[in-house]
N, C-alpha and C positions, 0 to 999 in steps of 0.2 A: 784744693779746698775752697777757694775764692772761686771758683767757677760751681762747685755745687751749690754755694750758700746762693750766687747770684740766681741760677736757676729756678732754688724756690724760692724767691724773691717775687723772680715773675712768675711762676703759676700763680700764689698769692694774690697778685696783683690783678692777672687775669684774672682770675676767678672772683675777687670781690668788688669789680666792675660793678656800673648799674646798670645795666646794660639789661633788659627786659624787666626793672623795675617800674612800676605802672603805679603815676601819681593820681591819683582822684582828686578833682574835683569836687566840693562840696555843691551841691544842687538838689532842690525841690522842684518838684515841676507836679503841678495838678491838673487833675481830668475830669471830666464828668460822660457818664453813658450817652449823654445827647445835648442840645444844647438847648432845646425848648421843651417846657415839662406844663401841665395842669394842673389846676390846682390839686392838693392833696394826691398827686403822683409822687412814687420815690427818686427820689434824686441817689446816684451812686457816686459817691466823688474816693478816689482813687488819688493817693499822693505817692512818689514816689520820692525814695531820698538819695540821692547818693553820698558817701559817709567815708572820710579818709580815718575815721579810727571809731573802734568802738566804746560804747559810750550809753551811758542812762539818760534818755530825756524825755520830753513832751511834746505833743502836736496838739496844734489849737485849732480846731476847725471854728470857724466866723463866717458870721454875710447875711443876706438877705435882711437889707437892713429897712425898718421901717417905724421910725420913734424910738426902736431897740436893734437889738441883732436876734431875729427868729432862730439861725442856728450860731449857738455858741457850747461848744461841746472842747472836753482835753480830755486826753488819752496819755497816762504812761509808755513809752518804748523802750525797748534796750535795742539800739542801732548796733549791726553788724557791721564792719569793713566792709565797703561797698554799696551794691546796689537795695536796696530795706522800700517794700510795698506795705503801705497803712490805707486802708480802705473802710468807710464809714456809709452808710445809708440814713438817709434825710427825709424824709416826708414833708415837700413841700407846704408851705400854707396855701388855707383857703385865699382866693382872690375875691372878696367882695367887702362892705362895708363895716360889717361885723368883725371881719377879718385881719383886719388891719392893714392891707397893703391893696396894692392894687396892681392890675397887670402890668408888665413891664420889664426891662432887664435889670438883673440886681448881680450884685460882685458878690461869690464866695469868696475866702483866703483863707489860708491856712501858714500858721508860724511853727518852726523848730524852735523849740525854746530849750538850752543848753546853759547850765550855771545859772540858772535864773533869767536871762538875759534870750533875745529873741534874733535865732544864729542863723536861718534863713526864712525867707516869705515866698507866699507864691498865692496869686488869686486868677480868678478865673472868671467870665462873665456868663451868666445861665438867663434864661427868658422864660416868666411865671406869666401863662394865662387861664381863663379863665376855665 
């Protein structure tokens, strides 16, 4: 009887190992289609998130900053377990006087905001001429 009980002890054992359990990493990483754009060209910025559980939250797309933030855009998500693509299109500003900015490299970012609270960031440098 003592040698059966031990037996399934260890299959037990074996079997609820962690052993090909895959921990994620929490990460945002952002992209854009190119890295130098024209004035009033679309910008494609692509964030990717990866996500150790799933979860309701927000991405903030920001940047191009000049007296203000020309893009300041949020978006609701429901994040799945794992790998979650959020992709937005931008139509850069004009480049001239009227314009408000002027040619040059400006920082995108983009924040996870989780509980209210801002749970990862990620920016990006893009090149607006004229």
């Amino acid at each position: 009887m003592k040698k059966i009980i031990l037996f399934f002890i260890l299959i037990l054992i074996s079997g609820c190992g962690i052993q090909g359990m895959t921990v994620i990493e929490p990460s945002l990483t952002l992209t854009t289609d190119k890295e130098v754009y024209h004035s009033g060209e679309i910008i494609h910025i692509t964030s990717i998130i990866n996500s150790p559980i799933e979860a309701n939250a927000s991405i903030k797309f920001y940047g191009i900053h000049a007296s203000r933030y020309r893009l300041d855009q949020t978006f609701p998500i429901n994040l799945n377990k794992g790998k979650n693509t959020v992709t937005v299109d931008y139509t850069s500003p004009r480049c001239n006087v009227c314009g408000g900015i002027r040619e040059g490299t400006y920082q995108i970012s983009a924040d996870l905001i989780y509980n209210n609270e801002v749970y990862l960031n990620s920016s990006i440098d893009v090149e607006i001429k004229q």
